[in-house]
Each structure stands twice: as structure tokens, then as C-alpha cells.
C-alpha positions as CSV (number, residue, x, y, z in Angstrom):
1,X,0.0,0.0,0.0
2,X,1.5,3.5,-0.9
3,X,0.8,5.8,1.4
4,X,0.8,9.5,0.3
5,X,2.1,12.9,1.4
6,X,2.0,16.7,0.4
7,X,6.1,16.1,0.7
8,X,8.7,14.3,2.0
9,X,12.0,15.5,3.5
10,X,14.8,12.5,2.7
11,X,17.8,12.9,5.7
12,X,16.5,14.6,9.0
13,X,20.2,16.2,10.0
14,X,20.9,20.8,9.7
15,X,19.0,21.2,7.0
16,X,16.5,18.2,6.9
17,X,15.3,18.9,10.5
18,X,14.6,22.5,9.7
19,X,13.3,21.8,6.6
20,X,10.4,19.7,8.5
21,X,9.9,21.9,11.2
22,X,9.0,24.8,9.1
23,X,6.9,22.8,6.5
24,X,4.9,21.3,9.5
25,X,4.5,24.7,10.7
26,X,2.6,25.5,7.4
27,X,0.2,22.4,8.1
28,X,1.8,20.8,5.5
29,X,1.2,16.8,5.4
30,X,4.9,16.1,6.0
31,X,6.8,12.7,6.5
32,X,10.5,13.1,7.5
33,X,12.9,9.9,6.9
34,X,16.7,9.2,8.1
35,X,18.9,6.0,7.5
36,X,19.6,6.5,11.5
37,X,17.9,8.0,14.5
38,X,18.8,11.6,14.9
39,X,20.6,13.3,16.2
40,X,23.3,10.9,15.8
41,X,27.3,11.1,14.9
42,X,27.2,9.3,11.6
43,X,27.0,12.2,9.5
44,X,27.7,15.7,9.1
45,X,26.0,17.3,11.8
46,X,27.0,16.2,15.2
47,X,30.3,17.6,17.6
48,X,29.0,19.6,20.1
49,X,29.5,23.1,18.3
50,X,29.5,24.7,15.3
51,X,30.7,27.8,14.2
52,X,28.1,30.6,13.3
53,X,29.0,33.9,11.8
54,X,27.4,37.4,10.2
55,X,29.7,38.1,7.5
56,X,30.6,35.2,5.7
57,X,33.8,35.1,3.6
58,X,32.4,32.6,1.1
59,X,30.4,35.3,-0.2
60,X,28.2,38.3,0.1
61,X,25.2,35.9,-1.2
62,X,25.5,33.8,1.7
63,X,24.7,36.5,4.2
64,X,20.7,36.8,4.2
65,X,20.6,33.0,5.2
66,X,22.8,33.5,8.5
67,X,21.4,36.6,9.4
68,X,17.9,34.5,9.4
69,X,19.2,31.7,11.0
70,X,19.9,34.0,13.4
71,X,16.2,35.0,14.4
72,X,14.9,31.7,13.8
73,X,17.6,30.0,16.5
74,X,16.6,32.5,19.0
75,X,13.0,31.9,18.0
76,X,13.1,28.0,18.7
77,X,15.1,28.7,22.0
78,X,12.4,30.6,23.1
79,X,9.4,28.0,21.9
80,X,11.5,24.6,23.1
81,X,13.7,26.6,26.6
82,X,17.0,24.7,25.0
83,X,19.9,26.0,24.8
84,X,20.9,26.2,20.7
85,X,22.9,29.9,19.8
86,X,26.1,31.2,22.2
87,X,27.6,34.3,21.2
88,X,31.5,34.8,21.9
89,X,32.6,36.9,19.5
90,X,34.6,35.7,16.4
91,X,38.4,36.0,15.4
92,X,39.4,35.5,11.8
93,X,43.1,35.8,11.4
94,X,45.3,35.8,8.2
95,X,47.9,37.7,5.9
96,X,49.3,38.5,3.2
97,X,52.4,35.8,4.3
98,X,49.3,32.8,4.5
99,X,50.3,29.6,3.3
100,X,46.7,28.5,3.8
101,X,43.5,29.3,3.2
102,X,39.5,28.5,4.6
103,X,37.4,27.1,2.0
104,X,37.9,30.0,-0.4
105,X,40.4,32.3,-2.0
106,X,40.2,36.1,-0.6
107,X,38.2,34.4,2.8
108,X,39.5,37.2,5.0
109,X,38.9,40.1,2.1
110,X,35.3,39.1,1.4
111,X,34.7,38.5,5.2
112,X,35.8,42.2,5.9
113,X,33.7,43.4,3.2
114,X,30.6,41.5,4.2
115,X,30.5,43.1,7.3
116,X,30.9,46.8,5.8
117,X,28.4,46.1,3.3
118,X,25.6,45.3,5.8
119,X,26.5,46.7,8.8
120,X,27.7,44.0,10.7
121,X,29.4,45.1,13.9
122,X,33.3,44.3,13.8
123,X,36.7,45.6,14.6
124,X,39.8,45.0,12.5
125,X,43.1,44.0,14.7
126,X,46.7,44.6,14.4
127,X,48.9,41.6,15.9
128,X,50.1,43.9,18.8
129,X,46.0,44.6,19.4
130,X,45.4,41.0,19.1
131,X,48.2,39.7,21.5
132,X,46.6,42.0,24.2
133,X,43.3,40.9,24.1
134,X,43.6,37.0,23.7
135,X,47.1,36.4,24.7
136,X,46.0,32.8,24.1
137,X,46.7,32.5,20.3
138,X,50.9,33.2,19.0
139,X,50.4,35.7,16.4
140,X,52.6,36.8,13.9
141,X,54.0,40.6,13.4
142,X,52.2,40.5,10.1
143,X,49.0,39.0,11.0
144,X,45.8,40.6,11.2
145,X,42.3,40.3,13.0
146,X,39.2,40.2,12.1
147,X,36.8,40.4,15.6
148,X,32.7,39.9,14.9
149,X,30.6,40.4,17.7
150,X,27.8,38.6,17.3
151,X,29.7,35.3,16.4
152,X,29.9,32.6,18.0
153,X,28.8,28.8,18.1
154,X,25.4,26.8,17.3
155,X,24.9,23.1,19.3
156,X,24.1,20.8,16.5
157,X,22.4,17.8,18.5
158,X,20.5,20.6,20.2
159,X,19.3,22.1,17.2
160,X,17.8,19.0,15.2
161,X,16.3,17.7,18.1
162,X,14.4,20.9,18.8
163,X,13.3,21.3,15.3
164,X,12.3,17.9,15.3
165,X,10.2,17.9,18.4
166,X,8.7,21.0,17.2
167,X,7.6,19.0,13.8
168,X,6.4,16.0,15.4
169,X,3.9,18.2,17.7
170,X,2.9,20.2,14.7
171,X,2.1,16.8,13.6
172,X,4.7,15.7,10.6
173,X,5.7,12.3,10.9
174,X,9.1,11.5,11.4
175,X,10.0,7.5,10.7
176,X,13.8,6.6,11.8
177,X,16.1,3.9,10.7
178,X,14.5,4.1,7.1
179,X,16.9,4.7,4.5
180,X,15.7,5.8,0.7
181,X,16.4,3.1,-2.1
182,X,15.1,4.9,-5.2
183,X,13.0,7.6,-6.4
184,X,11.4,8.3,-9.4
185,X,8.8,11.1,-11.5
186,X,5.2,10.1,-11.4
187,X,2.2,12.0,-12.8
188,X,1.4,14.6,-9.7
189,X,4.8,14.0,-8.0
190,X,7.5,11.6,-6.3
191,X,7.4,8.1,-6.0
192,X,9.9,7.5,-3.2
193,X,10.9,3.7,-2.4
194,X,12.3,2.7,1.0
195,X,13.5,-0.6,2.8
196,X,10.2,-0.6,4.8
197,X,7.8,0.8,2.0
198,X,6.3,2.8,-1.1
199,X,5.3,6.5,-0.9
200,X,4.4,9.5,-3.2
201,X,4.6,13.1,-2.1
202,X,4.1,16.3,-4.5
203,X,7.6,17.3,-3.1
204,X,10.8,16.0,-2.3
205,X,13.2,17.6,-0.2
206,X,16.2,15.8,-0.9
207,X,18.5,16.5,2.4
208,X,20.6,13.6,2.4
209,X,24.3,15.1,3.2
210,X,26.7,12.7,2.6
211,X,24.2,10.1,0.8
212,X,23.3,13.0,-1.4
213,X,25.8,11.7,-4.3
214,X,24.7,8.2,-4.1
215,X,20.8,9.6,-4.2
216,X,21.5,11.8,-7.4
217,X,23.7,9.5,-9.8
218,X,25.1,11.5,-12.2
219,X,23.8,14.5,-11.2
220,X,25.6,14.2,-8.5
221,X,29.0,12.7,-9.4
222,X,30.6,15.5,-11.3
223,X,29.5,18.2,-8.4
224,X,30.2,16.3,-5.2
225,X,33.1,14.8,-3.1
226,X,32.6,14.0,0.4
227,X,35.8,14.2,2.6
228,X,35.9,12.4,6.2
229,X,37.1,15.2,8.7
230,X,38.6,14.6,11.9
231,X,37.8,16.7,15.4
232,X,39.9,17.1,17.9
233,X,39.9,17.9,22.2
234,X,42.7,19.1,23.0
235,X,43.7,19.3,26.5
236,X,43.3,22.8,28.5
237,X,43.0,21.3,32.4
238,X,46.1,23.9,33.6
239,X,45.1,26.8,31.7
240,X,41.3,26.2,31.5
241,X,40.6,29.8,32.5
242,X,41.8,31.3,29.8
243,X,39.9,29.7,26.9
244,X,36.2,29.7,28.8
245,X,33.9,31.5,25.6
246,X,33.9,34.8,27.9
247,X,37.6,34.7,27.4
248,X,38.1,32.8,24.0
249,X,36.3,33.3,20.7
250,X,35.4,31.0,17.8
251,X,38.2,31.2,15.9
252,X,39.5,31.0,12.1
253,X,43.1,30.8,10.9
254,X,44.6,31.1,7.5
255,X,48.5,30.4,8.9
256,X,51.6,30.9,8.0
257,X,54.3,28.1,7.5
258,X,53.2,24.2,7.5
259,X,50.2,23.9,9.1
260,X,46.5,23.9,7.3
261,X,44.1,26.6,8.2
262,X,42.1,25.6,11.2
263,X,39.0,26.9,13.5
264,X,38.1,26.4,17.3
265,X,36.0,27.1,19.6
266,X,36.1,27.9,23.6
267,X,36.7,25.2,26.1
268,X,32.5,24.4,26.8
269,X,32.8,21.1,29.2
270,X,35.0,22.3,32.6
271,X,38.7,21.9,32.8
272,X,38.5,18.1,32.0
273,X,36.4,18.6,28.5
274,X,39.5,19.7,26.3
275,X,39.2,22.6,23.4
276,X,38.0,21.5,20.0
277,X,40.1,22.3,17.3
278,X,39.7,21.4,13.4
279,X,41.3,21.9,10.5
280,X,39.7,20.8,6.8
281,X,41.1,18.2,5.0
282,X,40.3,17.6,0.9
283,X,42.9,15.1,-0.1
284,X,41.3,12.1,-1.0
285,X,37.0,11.5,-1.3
286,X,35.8,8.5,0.6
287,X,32.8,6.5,0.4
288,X,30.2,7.7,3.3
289,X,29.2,4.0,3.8
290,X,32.6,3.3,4.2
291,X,34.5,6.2,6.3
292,X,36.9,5.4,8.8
293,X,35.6,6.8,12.3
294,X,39.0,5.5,13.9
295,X,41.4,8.5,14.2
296,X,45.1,7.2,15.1
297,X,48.0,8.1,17.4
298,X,49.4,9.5,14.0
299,X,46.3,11.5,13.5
300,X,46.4,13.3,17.0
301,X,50.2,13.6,17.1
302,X,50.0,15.7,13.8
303,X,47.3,17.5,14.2
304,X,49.1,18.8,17.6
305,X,52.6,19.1,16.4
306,X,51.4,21.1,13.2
307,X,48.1,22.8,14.9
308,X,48.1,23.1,18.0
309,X,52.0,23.5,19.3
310,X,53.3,26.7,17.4
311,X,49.9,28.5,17.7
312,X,48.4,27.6,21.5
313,X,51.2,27.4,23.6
314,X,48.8,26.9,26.7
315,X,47.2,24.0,25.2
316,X,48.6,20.5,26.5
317,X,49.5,17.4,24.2
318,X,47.0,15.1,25.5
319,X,44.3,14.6,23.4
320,X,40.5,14.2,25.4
321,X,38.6,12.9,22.6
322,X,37.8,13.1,19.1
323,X,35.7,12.7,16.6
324,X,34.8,12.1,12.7
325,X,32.5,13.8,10.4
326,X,32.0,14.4,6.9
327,X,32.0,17.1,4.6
328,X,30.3,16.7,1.2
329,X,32.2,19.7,-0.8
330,X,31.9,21.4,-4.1
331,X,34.6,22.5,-5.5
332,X,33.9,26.4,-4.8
333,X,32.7,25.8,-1.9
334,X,29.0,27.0,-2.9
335,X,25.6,25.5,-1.9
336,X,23.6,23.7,-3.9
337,X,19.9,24.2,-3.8
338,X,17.6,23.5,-6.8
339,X,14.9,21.5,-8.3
340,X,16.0,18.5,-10.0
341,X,17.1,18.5,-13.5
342,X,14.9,16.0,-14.5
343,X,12.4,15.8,-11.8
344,X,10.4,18.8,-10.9
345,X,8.9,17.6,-7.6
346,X,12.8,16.9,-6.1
347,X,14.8,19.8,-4.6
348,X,17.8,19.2,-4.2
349,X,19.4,20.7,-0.8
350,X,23.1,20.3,-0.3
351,X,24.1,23.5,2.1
352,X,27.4,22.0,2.2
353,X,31.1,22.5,1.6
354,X,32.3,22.4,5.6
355,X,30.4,25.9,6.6
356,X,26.3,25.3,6.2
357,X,25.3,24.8,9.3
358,X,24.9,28.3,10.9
359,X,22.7,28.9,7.4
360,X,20.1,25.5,8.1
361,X,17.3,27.5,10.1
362,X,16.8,30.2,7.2
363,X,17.4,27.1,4.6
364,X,14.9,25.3,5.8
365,X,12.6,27.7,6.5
366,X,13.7,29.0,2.5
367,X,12.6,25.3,1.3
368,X,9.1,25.1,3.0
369,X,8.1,28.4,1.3
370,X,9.0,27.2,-2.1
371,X,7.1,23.6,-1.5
372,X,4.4,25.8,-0.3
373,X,4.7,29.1,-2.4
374,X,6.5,28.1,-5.2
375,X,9.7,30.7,-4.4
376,X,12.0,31.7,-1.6
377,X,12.2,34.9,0.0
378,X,15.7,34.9,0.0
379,X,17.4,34.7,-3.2
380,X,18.6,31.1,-3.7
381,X,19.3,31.7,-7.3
382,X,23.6,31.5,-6.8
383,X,22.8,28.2,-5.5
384,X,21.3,26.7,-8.4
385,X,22.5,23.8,-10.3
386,X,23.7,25.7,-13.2
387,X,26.3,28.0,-11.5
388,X,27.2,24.9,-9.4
389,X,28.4,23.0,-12.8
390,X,30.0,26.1,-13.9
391,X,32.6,25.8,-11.1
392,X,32.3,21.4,-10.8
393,X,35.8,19.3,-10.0
């Protein structure tokens, strides 16, 4: 028996649970699948924190979606009492000496003139400036600051499990540990073919993250590589004053030398909960059904020798925890958010690349008005698939 739905929403992790929250807030007749039971550590959205910021260096365009986000966070934190958005302030730090960069040629430029452009409050930091005010990171002569105020860092678990309480008492269905075999263009809509059953919808939001690829076939192949990334705890029990968030911002480095460019964020879990550092890596694409979630001695001893040691000389060697996740990237970094090619009733919602989550509230809330209204409020067009194949691997 196939059962039927105004739309479905495939993958229930950033963008997925906001997608269904805001549909179900419309009284749309929504079902919600994942492969797994969110939220969960198999994916993309999982770690504790995420960075969230005003002015985004990818890009200008990107700016309306976390400027929403924004609101909508604070709205849910209101509606559910949990605790989703901490602002710490933001340092971006670079030069023209960088042997590095963060996702995008310029990251530091366009970040800078983001924040001019729509009035997003900021400072810009010379290394003497910055070595006053957070003695905590080893700066260069030649490096310079970038300090946001109203950045700081998103809870990922916290935020799909809000959003997807919120949808279930709106009434959407959410059905876990279903994962999406095959869908197809029927007369009216989606057929959409699971292990447990048939349905057809009008819509498909397609929200898959790393499975996305898989999902699209050859839509997907030229556009998408998904990368395993590695998160790291790094101890700060002796020093753990000087990196609580009313001390230490998020943070962003294009460096100098060796090392990759890397983000962090303030020690969040007492003197024994270490401070989480990353760094992304886009050597060689894996298989999401086949990642490695082991991270070695190698791994850690790297990271800290290369990361951690000339940059954060309070920060100990011993590494608390870590953790694995996966980025599914285009090669420009840029989003990906479109109908199908060849079937009308799919969008296609990739908010990817290492730097969508602090954008999934406003991207969700962007998809339910084009199920329901046909267009976005917020201009989706640089997402589309069209300038996506004009910058594809």
C-alpha cells in the first residue's frame, strides 16, 4: 500500500530537521525519513558546536541565510527553553604571508567586506592589538584580526532535536532507521521507495548530506566529493581559565608556515572537557558508507605538532577525545539548492562544503516556502545547479 504525502523530506540532519519543522508549521502533510535515528554522529551534523558567523567570507550571497538563521535560532530557543545559539565573539586571522586558506580564495577580504556592506558590527586587529586581548593565540607581526561580535557557536544535536520535536507536535511524521532506495517522476509528483515501504509526495526535499551523491547518480558525481574530517579535544585542564567563551572566541586561521588553516572554539565542558580544534582536510574522497571513524596516534600527534604547538602554547599534548564527520564539498565551496534536472517535484538541498550549518534555520525555512509558495524569499538563485556545474571538479 503506498501511502501518500504533500512532501517528503529525505535525511532529517541541519538542514532536513529544519526543513520539516517549518513545512509542519505550514500544516503541510509532511513525512521526514533518516537511514539513523537523529541526532546521531554518523553524519555531518554532530560535535558539540558549530561555528556561526554574520559576514561570511564565502560570499556576500550567503549573508541573508545567517542573518535569518539568526532569528529563527533564537526563535526555537524561546518555543523549546534549550539551549541552541552562544555568542562569543569571532576572530578571523590571516595575511598577506598565508600559506593556507579557509574554503575559499580572498576568505578574509570578502569577510571584511561583508560586514561593511551590511553593517555588521566588527573591529579589524593589528597583531600587537590581538596579543593583548587574547594572549591565548601566538600571532605573527604580520597578521591581522578580524573580531565579529555577534559570532559565536550553534549546538548541533540541540538544534535537530528541537526542530524535530517542534515538527512532530505540529504533527509531521518523522519514521527513523529508514533509508531511501530509489525515487522516481510520477504524474502529480515523487514516488519515493524505501526498505520498509512505497510512498508519493508532490515534493521532495532531498537533504541527504553525505548520501546525497549516491541519491542523485550523475547529477551528483561531477559536483560532489565528500571528505571524512577529523575533530579534535585538545587538553586545557592547567590553563582552562583562559579559553572559557567569555575569554576565547570561535576562531579562524589562514596560517603561515606548515600547518592547514584551522577553527576552534572555547573550552565548553570544565577543565577536563579539552578545546576543540579542526582543521579541513580535501585530499582524498571516501565513500560515506565506508569512512573510517578510527582517528590514530598518528592522527592526533600531527594534528598537535602542526596545529596546535606553534599557535596555542597553553594548550597540552594530551588529546581528550575526538571525533569524525564528513564534509560533502563542491569545488567552490557554494551550496547547492535547486529543483532536480529531471524531476520537478525533487529539490535538491546540499548546504554543504564544511560551513552550512549556521545557514540551516533560514534554509529550511527558504525550502518550506518554495514547497508551499512556489519561491523563496531569500534569493537562492547563486545556489542553483547551473552555476554549481560552472565551477564542478
Amino acid at each position: 500500500m503506498v501511502e501518500k504525502f504533500d512532501a517528503i523530506v529525505a535525511g532529517l540532519g541541519a538542514m532536513g530537521s529544519a526543513s520539516l519543522y517549518q513545512l509542519a508549521r505550514r500544516n503541510v502533510k509532511v513525512l521526514g525519513i533518516d537511514r539513523f535515528t537523529p541526532p546521531h554522529s554518523l553524519g555531518s551534523t554532530h560535535g558539540d558546536t558549530r561555528i556561526t558567523r554574520q559576514a561570511i567570507g564565502e560570499g556576500d550571497h550567503f549573508v541573508p541565510l545567517t542573518l535569518r538563521s539568526y532569528e529563527i535560532f533564537r526563535e526555537i530557543e524561546k518555543e523549546t527553553g534549550m539551549d541552541l545559539l552562544t555568542i562569543t565573539g569571532g576572530l578571523m586571522i590571516s595575511s598577506g604571508s598565508r600559506t593556507s586558506i579557509i574554503h575559499v580564495a580572498e576568505f578574509f577580504e570578502n569577510t571584511l567586506a561583508a560586514a561593511n556592506k551590511y553593517g555588521i558590527g566588527h573591529e579589524v586587529l593589528n597583531a600587537t592589538e590581538m596579543r593583548r586581548r587574547f594572549p591565548q593565540f601566538l600571532v605573527e607581526d604580520d597578521e591581522i584580526g578580524y573580531f565579529e561580535d555577534e559570532a559565536g557557536f550553534l549546538r548541533p544535536e540541540n538544534c535537530v532535536e528541537a526542530q524535530l520535536c517542534l515538527a512532530d507536535k505540529l504533527g509531521a511524521r518523522v519514521s527513523t532507521g529508514e533509508q531511501v532506495l530509489d525515487l522516481s517522476s510520477v504524474e502529480g509528483g515523487v514516488h519515493v521507495r524505501t526498505d520498509r515501504g512505497d510512498y508519493l509526495a508532490e515534493h521532495l526535499v532531498l537533504t541527504a548530506g553525505p548520501w546525497l551523491p549516491k541519491l542523485l547518480g550523475r547529477h551528483g558525481s561531477s559536483l560532489f566529493k565528500v571528505y571524512r574530517q577529523v575533530l579534535y579535544w585538545f587538553d586545557v585542564e592547567e590553563h582552562y581559565d583562559h579559553f572559557v567563551p567569555e575569554r576565547f572566541p570561535i576562531f579562524i586561521w589562514e596560517v603561515q608556515g606548515k600547518g592547514m588553516a584551522m577553527y576552534g572554539f572555547p573550552a565548553i565542558d570544565g577543565p577536563g572537557g579539552g578545546l576543540k580544534i579542526g582543521s579541513g582536510r580535501y585530499l582524498d574522497s571516501i565513500d560515506p558508507d565506508e569512512v573510517n571513524r578510527d582517528v590514530s596516534e598518528h592522527e592526533i600527534q600531527s594534528m598537535y605538532e602542526m596545529q596546535v604547538e606553534p599557535y596555542f602554547p597553553l594548550l597540552g599534548r594530551r588529546c581528550v577525545r575526538t571525533a569524525t564527520c564528513m564534509y560533502t564539498a563542491t569545488a567552490d565551496a557554494r551550496f547547492v539548492i535547486d529543483r532536480h534536472p529531471e524531476m520537478q517535484g525533487v529539490i535538491v538541498c546540499s548546504p554543504c562544503s564544511g560551513h552550512g550549518f549556521k545557514h540551516s534555520a533560514a534554509i529550511g525555512e527558504a525550502l518550506a516556502e518554495i514547497v508551499t509558495e512556489g519561491k523563496s524569499r531569500i534569493d537562492l538563485s547563486p545556489f542553483s545547479f547551473a552555476c554549481a556545474r560552472a565551477h564542478c571538479w
